[in-house]
C-alpha positions in Angstrom: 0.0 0.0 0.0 1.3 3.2 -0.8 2.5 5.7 1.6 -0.3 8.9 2.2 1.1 12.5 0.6 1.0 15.1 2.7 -1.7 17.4 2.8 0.2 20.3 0.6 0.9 17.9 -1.7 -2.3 16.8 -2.6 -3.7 20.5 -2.4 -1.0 21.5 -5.3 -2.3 18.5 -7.8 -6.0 18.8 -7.1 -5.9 22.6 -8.2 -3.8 21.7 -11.4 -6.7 18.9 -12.2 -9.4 20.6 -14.4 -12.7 19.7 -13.8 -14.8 17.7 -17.0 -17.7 20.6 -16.4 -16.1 23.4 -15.8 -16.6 26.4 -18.6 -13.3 27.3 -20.9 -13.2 30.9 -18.9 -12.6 29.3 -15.7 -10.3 26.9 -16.6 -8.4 30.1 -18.8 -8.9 31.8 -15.3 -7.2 29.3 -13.0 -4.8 28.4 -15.4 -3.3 31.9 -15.0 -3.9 31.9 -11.2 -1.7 29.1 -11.2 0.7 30.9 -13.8 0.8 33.7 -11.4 1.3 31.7 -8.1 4.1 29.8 -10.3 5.6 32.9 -10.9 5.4 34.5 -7.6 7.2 31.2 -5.9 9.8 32.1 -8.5 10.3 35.5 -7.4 10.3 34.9 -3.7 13.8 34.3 -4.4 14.6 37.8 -5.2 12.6 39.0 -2.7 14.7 38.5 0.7 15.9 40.5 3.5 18.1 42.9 0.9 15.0 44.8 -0.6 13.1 47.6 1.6 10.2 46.2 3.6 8.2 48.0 1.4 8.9 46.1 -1.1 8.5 42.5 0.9 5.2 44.0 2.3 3.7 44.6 -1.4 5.0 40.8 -2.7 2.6 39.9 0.6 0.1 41.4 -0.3 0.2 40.3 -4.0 0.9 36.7 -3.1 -2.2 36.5 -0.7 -4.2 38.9 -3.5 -3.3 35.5 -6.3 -4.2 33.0 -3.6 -7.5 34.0 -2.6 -8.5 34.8 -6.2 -7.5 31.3 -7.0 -9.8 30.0 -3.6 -12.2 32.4 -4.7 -12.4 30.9 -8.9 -12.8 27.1 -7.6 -15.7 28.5 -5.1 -17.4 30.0 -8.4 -16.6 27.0 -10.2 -18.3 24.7 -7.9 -21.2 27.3 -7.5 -21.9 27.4 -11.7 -21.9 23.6 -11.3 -24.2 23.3 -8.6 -26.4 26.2 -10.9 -26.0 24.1 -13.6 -26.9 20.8 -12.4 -29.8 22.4 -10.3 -31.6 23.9 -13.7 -31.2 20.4 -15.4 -33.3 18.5 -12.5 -35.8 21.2 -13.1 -36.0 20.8 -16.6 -36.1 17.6 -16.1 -39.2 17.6 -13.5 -41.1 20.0 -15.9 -40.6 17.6 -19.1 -41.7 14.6 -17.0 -44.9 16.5 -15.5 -48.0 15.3 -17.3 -49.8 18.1 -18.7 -53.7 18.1 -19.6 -54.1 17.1 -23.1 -55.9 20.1 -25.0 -58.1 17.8 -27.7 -60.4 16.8 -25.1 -60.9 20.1 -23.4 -61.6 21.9 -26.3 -65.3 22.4 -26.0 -65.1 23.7 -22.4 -61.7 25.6 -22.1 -61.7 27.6 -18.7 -61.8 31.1 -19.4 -62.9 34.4 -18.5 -66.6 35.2 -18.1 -68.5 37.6 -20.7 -70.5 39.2 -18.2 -69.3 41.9 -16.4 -69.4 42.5 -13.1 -70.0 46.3 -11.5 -67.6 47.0 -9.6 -68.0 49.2 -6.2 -67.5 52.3 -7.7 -70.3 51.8 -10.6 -72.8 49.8 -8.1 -72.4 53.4 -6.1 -72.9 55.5 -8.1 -76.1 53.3 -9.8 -77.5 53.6 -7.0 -77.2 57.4 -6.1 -78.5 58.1 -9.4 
């Protein structure tokens, strides 16, 4: 039996594995987020104690900016499937609901009555008159 692989492992070749539903824009989408994060690993090696804080302080802020967009594109993902697979069990429902055929209810179709009502205002005033 193979040995288990750590946790961070497993988290760095789940987000690289595209999903069979998911729409071309998020996959274009989290293939640059994972460009990006690729990218900013590279240049964490540049970024050490010789630069200004400044300049460690901003590569913070852009790392974390990277990794929540990437969190936040597989939340969407998931969501649009969910959406997705939601509207197909209602289309489904409504296709299987039997509706009333209409060739046998032809001579009496429900429908609105020809004779009028008065409504309060003309029963008033046919009566003040």
């Amino acid at each position: 039996m193979p040995a288990k692989e750590p946790a961070s492992r497993r988290t760095s070749t789940a987000r690289k594995r595209p999903t069979a539903k998911e729409p071309a824009a998020i996959r274009r989408l989290n293939k640059s987020l994972d460009a990006a994060q690729d990218a900013l690993a590279a240049l964490r090696k540049d970024v050490t104690k010789d630069v200004s804080a400044g300049a460690r302080d901003l590569y913070r802020d852009l790392h974390g900016f990277v990794k929540d967009a990437r969190r936040d594109s597989g939340k969407l993902s998931r969501a649009l499937q969910r959406d997705v697979e939601q509207l197909q069990k209602r289309l489904a429902r409504a296709s299987q609901t039997t509706r009333p055929s209409r060739a046998g209810a032809r001579g009496k179709t429900p429908g609105r009555s020809t004779t009028k009502r008065a409504t309060s205002r003309s029963a008033s005033r046919s009566r003040t008159r």
